[in-house]
N, C-alpha and C positions, 0 to 999 in steps of 0.2 A: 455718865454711866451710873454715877450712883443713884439717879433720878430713877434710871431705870427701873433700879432694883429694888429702889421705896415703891414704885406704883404696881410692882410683881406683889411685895410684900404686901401689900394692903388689901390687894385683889385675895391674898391668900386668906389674908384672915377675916375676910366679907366670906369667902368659901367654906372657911372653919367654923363661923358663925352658925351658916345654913344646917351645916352636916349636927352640930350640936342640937340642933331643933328638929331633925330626923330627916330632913329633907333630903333626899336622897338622890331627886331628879336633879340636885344644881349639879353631880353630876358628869350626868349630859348636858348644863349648858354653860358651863365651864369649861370643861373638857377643850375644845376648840380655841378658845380664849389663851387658856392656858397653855397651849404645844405652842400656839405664835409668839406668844411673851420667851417660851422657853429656848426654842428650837431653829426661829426662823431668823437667821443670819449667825455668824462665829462667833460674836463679839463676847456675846455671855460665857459660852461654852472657852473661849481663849483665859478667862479672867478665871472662869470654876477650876479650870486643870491649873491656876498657878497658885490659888488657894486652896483649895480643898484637897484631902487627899481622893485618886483616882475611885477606892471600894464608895467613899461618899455618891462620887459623880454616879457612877455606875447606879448606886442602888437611887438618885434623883431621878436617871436618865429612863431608865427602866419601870419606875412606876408612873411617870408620866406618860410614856410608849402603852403601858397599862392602860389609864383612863379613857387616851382615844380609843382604844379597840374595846372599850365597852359596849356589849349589844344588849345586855338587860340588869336592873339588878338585883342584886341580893339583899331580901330583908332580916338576914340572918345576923343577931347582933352581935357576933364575932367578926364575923364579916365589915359590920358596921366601923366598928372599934378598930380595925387594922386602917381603915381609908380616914378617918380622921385624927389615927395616931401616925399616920403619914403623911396628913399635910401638914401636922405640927411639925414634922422632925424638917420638913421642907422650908416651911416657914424661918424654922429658927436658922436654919442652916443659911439660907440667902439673905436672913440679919446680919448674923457672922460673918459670912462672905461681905456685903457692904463694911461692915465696920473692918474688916481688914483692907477692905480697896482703898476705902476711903485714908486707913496710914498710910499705905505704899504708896497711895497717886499724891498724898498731900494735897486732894482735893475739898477733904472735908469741909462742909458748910458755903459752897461754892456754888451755884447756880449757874449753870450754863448756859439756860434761855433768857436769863433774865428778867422772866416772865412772872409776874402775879398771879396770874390766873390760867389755869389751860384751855376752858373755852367759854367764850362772854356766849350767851343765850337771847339772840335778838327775836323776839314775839311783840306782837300787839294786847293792848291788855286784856280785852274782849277775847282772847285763846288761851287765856290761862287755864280757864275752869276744865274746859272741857280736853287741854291737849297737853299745854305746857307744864303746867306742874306736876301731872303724874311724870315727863318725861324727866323734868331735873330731881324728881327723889330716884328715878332709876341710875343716873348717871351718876346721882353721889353717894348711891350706893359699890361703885365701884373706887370711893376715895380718891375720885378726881375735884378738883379747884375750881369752883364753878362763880362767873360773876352772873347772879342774879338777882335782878333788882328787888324783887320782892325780899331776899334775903341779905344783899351787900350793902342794900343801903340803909343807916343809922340814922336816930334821931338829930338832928343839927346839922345833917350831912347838905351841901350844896348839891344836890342830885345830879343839877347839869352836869357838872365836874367830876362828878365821882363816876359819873356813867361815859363821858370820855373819854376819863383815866382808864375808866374800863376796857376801852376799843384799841386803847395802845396796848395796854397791857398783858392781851388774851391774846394765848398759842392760836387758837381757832376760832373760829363762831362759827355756831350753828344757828341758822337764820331760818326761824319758821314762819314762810310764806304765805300768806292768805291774801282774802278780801279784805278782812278786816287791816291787814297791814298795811295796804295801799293809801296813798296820801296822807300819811298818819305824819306829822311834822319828826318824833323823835325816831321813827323806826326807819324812815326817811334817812335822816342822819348819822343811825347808825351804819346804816350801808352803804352812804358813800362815805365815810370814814373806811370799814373794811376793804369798799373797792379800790377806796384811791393806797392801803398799805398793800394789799396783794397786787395791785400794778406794778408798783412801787419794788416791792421788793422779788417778785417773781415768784415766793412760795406760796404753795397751798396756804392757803387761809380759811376760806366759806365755803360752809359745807352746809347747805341749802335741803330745808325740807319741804316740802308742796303740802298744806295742809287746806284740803278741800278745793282746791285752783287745779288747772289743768296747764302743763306747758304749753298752750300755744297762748293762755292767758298771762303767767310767766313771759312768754317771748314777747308779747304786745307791752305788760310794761317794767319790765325790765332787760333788755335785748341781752345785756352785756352779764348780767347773771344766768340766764337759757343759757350760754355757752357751756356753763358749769354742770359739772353729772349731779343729779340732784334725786334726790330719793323719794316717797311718796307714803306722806303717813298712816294712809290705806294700808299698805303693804305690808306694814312690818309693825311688831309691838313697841313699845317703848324701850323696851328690857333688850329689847334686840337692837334697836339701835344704840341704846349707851355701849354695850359689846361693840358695835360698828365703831363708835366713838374711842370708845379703846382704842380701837386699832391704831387706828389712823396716827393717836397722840401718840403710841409705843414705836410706829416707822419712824416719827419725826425724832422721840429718843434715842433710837440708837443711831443716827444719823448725826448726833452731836459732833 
């Protein structure tokens, strides 16, 4: 739990950042992000009623119920000044709330998954330019743990090993598909490492992007990855998929 509520808080102050710089539209693309981290299942809400008192909850509860029902906005800088003195008092308040969970559970400093990283980023290096690296500055702009080679590995680093260490180590991987990825000896390898730990262990793991491939080129060669729901980078921004990335790592947190 307290995982959870570091990866709320960090989202919050990536949101504080924006609103500081006038940006107005994060918004709407926030908004969405933010009711699922808050809203979607008890467990927060059970932990907010036994720390906080109820007028806090109330005035958290209520301007979040606020920013979804936003349909346009105000460039009024009183206006401005209330939404970003409100995700401070939010921000600080689910610090507070953490460091109090963390006395009462005696969980402080305790890791639950395990995990080093929340999700390894398998690519071919020929898609970095054009796909992969705008997507990993989108994703860690959400304050997620990201093992990427271009940034995890170190001078004197035994690459083989540290890359891995990586594939045990990562809640997820997101695996971007291509041509260029095919037959490629390490990208190879990374995947049947992921494939053989989500066999293995039954949970979601790959979470597969189609970058310029078509599934039925997917099916032909890799059968047992088509099985997986896979997204299509046509489709959707980068920025939109780190959000989708979110998600995904916030079900698997509250599920601790």
């Amino acid at each position: 739990m307290e995982k959870i509520l570091k990866k709320i808080c960090d989202y919050l102050d990536y949101v504080i950042k924006e609103l500081e710089k006038n940006n107005l539209s994060i918004l709407f693309d926030c908004r969405d992000t933010i009711y699922s981290m808050c809203f979607n299942g008890n467990s927060l809400k059970d932990i907010f009623i036994e720390i906080i008192p109820t007028e806090k909850l109330n005035r958290f509860n209520n301007f979040l119920l606020h920013i979804t029902n936003l349909t346009s906005l105000s460039h009024d800088k009183k206006t401005q000044m209330k939404y970003l003195e409100n995700f401070n008092w939010i921000s600080q308040t689910l610090k507070e709330c953490m460091e109090e969970y963390d006395i009462k559970s005696g969980e402080k400093g305790v890791d639950n998954m395990n995990k080093e990283y929340d999700v390894f980023i398998s690519h071919a290096n020929k898609d970095k330019e054009d796909f992969v690296e705008e997507l990993y500055k989108s994703i860690s702009k959400l304050g997620i743990n990201i093992f990427y080679d271009k940034e995890s590995l170190e001078w004197g680093d035994n690459w083989k090993d540290r890359i891995l260490n990586g594939t045990r180590k990562s809640e997820f991987a997101v695996i971007v598909i291509s041509e260029n990825f095919f037959d490629r000896e390490w990208t190879e390898k990374e995947l049947a490492e992921f494939l053989s730990r989500q066999n293995r262990n039954g949970q979601k793991l790959i979470l597969p992007i189609l970058h310029n491939i078509t599934l039925a080129q997917l099916q032909k060669r890799y059968p047992s990855v088509a099985d997986i729901q896979a997204i299509d980078s046509k489709k959707y921004t980068c920025d939109q998929i780190a959000i989708m990335f979110a998600r995904q790592l916030i079900k698997r947190l509250k599920n601790i």
